[in-house]
N, C-alpha and C positions, 0 to 999 in steps of 0.2 A: 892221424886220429885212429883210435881204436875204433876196432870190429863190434858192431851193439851184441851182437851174435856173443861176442865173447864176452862181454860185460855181463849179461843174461846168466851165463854159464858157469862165472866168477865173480858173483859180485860181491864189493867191495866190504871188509872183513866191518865189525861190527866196536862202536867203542867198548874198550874194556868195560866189564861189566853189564854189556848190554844183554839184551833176552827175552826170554818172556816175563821173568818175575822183576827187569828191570823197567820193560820198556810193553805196558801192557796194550792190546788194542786199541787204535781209536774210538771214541766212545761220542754217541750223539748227546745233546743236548739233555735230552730226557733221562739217559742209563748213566750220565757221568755223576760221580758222588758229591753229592752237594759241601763234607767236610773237606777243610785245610786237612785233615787227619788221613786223607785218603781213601775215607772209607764212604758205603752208602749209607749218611746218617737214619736215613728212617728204617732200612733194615738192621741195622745194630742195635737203634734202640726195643724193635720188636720183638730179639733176639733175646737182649738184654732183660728185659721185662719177663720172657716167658722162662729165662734161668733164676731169677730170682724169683717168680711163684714157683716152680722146683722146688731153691733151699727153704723160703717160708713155709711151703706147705706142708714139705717132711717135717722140720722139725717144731711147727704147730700141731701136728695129727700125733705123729709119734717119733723123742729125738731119735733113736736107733736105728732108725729107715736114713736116718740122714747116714747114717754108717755105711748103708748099702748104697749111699748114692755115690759116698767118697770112694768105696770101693770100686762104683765101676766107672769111673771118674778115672782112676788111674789104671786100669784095663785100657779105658782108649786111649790113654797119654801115653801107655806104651805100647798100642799100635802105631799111632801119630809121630813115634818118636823113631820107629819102626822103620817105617815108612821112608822119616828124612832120613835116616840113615843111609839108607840104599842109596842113594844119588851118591855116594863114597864109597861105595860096593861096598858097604859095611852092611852086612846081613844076621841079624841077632835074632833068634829061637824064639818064637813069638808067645809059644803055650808057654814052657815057665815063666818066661819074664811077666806076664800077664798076669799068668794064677796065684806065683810068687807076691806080685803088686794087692791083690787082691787078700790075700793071707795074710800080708804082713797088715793091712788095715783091721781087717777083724781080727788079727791076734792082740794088739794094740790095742783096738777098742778093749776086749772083753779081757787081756791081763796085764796091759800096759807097755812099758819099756822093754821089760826083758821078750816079751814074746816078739817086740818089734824088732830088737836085733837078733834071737833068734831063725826067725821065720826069714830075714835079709841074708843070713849066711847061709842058711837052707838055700834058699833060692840063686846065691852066686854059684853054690858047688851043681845047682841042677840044670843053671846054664852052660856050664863048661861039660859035665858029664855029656849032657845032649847033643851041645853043639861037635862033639870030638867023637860022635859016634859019624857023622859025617867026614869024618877024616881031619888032619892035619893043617892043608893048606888055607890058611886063611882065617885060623883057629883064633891065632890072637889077638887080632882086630875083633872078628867078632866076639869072643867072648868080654873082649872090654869094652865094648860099646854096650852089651847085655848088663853086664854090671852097673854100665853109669846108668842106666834105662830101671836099671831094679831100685840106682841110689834116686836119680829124678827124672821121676816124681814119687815112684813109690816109697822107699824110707822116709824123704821127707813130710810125704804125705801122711805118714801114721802119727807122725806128732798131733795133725787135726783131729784125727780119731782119737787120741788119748786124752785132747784138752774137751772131746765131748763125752767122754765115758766118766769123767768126773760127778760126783750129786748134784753140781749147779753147772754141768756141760753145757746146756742150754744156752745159759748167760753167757758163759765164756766163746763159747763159739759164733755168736754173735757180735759180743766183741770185737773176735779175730778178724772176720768177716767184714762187719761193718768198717774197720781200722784200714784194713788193707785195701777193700773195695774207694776208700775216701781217698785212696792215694790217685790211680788212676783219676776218679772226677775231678779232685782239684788240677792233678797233673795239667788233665787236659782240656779243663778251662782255662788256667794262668798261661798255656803255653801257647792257646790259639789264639787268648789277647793279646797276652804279652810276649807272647817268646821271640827273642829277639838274636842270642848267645846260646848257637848249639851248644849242647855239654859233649857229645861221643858221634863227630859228624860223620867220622869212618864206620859206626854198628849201625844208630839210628838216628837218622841225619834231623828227622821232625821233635827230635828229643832234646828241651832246651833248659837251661839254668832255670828261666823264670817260672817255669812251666816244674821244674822240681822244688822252686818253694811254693809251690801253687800246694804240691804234693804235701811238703811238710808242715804247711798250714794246716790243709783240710783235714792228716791223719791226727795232727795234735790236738782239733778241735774236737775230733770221734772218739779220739782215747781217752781226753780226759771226762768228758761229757759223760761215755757208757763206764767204763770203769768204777765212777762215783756215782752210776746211778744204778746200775746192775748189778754192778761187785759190790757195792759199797768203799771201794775203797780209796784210795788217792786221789784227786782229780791231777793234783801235779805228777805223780807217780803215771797215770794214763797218757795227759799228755805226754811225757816221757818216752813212753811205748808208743805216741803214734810218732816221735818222731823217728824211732828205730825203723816202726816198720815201715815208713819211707822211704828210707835207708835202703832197705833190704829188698822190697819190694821195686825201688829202681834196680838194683844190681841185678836181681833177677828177672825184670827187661830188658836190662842191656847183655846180659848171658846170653837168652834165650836168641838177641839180633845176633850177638856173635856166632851163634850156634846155625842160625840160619841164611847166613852170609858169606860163611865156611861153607857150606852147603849149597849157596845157590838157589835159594827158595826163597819163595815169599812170606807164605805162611805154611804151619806143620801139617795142615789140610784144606780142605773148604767144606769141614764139615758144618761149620755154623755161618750163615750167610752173614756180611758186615762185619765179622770180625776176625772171620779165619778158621783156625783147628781151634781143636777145645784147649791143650795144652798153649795158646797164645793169650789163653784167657787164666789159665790156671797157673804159668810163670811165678807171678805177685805171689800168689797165694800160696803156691810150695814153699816158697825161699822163705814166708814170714812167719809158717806155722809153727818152726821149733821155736825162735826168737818169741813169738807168742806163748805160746804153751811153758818157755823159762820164765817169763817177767810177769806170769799171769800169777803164777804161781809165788813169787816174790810178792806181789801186789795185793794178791789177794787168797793167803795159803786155804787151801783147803781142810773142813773142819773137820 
């Protein structure tokens, strides 16, 4: 028999994958989360309620406040992204990436496309300058993890600033909003009824077929609904669009699990209680902004 002494000293190695983000504390009765979804349901939805008076309230008081929320929306997606990074010793220059992120929204907002790839290439040449003022080793990693951090969320993010600096921006980004917000609800009510057929058990194992037409349901019934009744325009053409942004909206949580799998994390922070980092919350919404802002514009041209 072995030595306890030695077992203490050595003990016995962990399953693959185990850890802290796989294998969390025991939890009483009281503190364990009441969803299948893993989370604490009443703090997510407290969470969730007090992010949507945010978007409701800017963009009822004044939309262009809503421009400074996107803006600093992706300041902390690229601290948060920052952050995971490091667990890979990938350490990317936080001021441009940030400020970059933050320019390329207000350029966007206030002169559209061109300032948005502008201000994107400005901001890759002033992560490499900075980062290579640090020297050499280790340069290339970081400076390409600064780049993908400036492309998401920032560039994608400016397509949402551009589809609200339109004359009916209002509508539209309600829309967007509404569209892609519809995918997660249905997602993850059809998945906690029904989900039976994980789709990606290797990214996100609670991530199921039924629970994606849960998605394409509820985004089809938001696009075509607000599209015909805010844009005026298609209700086939809308649903249309929600089921793109379904589409898109999953790919871009199954990225995001990829992203943080590779990495060894749970979530990209714990800055919002019940649901994680902000960027776990803003995934959907990056990935469906261009695909919005192209079909919105199809569906309903600007006059």
């Amino acid at each position: 028999m072995s030595d306890p002494a030695i077992r203490a000293e050595n003990p016995a190695p962990e399953p693959i994958g185990a850890g802290p983000s796989a294998y969390p504390p025991a939890m009483s009765a009281a503190t364990a989360p009441p969803s299948r979804a893993g989370r604490n349901l009443g703090q997510a939805i407290a969470v969730g309620v007090a992010l949507a008076a945010l978007v409701l309230g800017t963009l009822a008081i004044e939309k262009d406040w809503f421009g400074y929320v996107i803006a600093a929306a992706m300041a902390v997606g690229a601290w948060e992204m920052r952050q995971a990074l490091a667990h890979r010793d990938i350490h990317i220059p936080l001021v441009p990436v940030a400020l970059g992120s933050v320019l390329m929204i207000l350029g966007a907002q206030a002169q559209g496309a061109e300032s948005l790839v502008i201000a994107f290439g400005l901001t890759a040449l002033a992560i490499v300058a900075w980062r290579l003022l640090d020297g050499v080793q280790g340069a290339a990693a970081d400076c390409a993890g600064g780049i993908l951090v400036a492309l998401y969320p920032g560039f994608l993010g400016g397509f949402a600033a551009m589809m609200l600096a339109e004359t009916d921006g209002l509508a539209r980004t309600v829309v967007f909003i509404l569209t892609t917000v519809c995918s997660d609800i249905g997602g993850y009510a059809a998945g906690v009824r029904f989900g039976r057929h994980p789709m990606a058990p290797r990214l996100s194992p609670k991530k199921s077929w039924e629970g994606f037409a849960g998605s394409v349901g509820a985004c089809a019934i938001a696009g075509g609904a607000s599209v015909a009744l805010l844009l005026h325009g298609s209700w086939i053409g809308g649903a249309g669009l929600g089921v793109l942004v379904a589409c898109c909206a999953t790919v871009g949580d199954l990225m995001e699990s990829s992203i943080k799998r590779d990495l060894g994390i749970k979530d990209m922070s714990n800055l919002l209680p019940g649901h994680g980092g902000l960027m776990d919350r803003l995934d959907s919404l990056v990935m469906t902004a261009p695909v919005c802002w192209a079909l919105l514009l199809l569906l309903a041209p600007v006059s």
